[in-house]
Backbone as JSON Lines, residues from 0, in Angstrom:
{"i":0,"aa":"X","n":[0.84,-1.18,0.0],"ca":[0.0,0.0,0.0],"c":[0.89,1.25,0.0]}
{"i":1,"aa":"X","n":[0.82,2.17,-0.66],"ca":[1.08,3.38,-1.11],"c":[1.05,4.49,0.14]}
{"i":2,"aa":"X","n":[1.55,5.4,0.22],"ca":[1.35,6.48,0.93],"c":[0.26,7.39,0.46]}
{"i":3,"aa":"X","n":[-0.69,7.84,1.38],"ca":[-1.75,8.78,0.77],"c":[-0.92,10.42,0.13]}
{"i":4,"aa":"X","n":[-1.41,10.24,-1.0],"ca":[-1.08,11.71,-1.44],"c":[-1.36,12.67,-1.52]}
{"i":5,"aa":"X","n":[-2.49,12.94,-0.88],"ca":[-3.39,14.18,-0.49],"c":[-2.53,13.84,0.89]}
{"i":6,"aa":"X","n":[-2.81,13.28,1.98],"ca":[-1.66,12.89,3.11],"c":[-0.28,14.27,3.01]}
{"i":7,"aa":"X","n":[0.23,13.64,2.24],"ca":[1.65,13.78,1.72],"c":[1.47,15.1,1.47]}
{"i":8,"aa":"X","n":[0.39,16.13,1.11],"ca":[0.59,17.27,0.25],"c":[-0.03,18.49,1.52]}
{"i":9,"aa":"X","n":[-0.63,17.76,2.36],"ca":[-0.65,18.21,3.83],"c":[0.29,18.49,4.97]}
{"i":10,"aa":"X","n":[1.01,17.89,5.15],"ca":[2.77,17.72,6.36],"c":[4.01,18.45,5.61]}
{"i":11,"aa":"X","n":[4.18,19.25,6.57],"ca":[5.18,19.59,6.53],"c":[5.9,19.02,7.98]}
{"i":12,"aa":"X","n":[7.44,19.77,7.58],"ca":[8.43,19.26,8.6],"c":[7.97,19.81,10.18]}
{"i":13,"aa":"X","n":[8.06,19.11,11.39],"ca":[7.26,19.61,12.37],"c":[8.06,20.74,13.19]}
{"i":14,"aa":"X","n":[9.32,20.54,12.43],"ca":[10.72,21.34,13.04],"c":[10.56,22.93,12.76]}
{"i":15,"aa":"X","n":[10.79,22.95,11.99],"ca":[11.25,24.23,9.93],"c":[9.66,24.67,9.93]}
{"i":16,"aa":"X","n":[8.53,23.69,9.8],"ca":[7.47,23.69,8.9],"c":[7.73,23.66,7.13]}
{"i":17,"aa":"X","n":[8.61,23.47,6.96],"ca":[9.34,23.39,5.7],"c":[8.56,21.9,4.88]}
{"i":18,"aa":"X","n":[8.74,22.01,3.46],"ca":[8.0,20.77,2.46],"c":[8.74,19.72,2.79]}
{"i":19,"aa":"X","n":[8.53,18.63,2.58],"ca":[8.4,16.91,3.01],"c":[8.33,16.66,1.34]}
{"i":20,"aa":"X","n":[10.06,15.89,1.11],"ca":[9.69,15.01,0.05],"c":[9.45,13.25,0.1]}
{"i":21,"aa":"X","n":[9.0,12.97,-0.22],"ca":[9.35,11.35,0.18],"c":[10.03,10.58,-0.82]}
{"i":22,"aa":"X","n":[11.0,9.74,0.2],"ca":[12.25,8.9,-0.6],"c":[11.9,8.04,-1.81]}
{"i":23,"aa":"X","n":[13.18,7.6,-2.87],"ca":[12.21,7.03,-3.57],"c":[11.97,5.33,-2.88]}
{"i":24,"aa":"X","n":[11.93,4.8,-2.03],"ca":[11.56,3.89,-0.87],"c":[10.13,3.54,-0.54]}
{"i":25,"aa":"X","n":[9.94,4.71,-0.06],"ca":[9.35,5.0,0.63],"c":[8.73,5.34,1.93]}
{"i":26,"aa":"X","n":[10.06,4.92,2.51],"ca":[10.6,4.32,3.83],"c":[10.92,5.76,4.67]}
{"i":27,"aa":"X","n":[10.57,6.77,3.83],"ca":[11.13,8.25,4.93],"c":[10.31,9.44,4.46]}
{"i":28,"aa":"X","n":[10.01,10.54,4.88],"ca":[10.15,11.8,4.36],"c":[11.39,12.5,4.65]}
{"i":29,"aa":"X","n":[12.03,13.03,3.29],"ca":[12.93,14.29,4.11],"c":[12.28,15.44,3.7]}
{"i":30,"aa":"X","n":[12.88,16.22,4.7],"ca":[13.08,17.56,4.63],"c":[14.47,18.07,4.23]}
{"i":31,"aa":"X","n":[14.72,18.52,3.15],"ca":[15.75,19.15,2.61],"c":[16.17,20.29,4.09]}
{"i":32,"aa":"X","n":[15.77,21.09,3.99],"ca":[16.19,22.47,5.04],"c":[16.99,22.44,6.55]}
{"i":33,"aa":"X","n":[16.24,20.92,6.6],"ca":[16.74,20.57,7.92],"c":[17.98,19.06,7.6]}
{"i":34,"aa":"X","n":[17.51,18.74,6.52],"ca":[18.7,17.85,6.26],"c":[18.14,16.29,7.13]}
{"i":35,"aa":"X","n":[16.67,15.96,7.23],"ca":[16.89,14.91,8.19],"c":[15.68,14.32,7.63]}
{"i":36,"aa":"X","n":[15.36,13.2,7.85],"ca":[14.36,12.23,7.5],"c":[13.21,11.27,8.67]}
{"i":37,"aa":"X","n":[12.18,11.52,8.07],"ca":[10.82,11.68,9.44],"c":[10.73,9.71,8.79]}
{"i":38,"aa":"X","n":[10.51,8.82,9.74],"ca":[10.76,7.69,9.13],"c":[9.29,7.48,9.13]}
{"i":39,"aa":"X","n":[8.76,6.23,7.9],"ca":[7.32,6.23,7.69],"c":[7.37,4.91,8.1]}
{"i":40,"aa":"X","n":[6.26,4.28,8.98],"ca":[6.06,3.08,9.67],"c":[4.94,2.34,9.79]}
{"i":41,"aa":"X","n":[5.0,1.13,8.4],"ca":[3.34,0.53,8.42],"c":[2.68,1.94,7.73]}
{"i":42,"aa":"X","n":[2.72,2.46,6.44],"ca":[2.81,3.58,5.65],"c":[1.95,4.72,6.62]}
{"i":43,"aa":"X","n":[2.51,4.65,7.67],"ca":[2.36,5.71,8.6],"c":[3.87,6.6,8.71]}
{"i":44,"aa":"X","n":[3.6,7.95,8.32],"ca":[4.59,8.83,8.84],"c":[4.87,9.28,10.32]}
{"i":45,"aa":"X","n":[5.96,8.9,10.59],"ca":[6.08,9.43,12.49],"c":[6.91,10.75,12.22]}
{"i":46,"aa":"X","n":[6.32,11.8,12.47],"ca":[6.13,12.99,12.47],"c":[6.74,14.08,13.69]}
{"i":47,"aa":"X","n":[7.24,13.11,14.32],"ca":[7.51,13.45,15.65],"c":[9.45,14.02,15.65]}
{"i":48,"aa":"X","n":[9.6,15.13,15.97],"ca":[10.99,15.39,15.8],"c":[12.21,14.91,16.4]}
{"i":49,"aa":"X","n":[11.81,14.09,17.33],"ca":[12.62,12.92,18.47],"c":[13.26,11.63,17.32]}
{"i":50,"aa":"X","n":[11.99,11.31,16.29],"ca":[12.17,10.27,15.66],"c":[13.18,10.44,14.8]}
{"i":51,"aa":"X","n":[13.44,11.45,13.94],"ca":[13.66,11.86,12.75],"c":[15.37,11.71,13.04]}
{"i":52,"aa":"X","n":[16.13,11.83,11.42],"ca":[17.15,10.96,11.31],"c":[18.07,11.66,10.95]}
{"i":53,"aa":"X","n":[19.22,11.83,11.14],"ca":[20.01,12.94,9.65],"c":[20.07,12.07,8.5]}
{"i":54,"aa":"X","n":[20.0,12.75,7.7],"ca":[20.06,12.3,6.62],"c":[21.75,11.61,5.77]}
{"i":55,"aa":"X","n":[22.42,11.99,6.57],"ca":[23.61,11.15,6.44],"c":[23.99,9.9,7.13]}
{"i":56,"aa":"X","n":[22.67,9.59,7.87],"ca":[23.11,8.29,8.8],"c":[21.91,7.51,8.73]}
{"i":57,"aa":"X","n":[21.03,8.09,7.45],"ca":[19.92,6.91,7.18],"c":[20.11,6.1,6.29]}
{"i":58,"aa":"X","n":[19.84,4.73,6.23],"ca":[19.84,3.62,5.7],"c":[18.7,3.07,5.16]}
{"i":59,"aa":"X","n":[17.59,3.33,5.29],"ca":[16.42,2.94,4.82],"c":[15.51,3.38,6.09]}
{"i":60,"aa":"X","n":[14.57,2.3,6.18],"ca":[13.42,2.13,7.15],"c":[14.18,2.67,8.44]}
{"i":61,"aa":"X","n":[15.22,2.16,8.55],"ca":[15.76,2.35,10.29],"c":[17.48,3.58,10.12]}
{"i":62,"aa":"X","n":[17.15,4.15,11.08],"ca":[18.21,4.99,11.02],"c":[19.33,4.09,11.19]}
{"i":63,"aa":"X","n":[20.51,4.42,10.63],"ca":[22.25,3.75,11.35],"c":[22.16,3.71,12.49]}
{"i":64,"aa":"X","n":[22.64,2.55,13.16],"ca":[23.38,2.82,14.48],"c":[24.16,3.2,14.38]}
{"i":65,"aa":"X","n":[24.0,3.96,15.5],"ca":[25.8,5.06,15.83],"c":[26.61,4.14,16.9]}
């Protein structure tokens, strides 16, 4: 199942408020501005700024361990 795209055209970043692109995965939104990725779970976006990833230490679905 797909991510809703009306969904998608609603959220912004909860940080910035900045646009949300989603990976080609599907597995994340980033936000360019902030450089970090909101991870999507069971094609639910977690939206929450605790969750979110840099974008240099994401790997897919799950952030890198550090």
């Amino acid at each position: 199942m797909a991510l809703n795209t009306e969904l998608l055209r609603l959220l912004v970043c909860p940080k910035c408020l900045g646009a949300l692109a989603i990976l080609p995965a599907q597995d994340g939104l980033l936000c360019a501005a902030c450089g970090v990725v909101y991870p999507v779970s069971g094609d639910i976006p977690v939206m929450l700024v605790d969750e979110a990833c840099a974008l240099a230490k994401w790997t897919g679905s799950q952030p890198a361990a550090e």
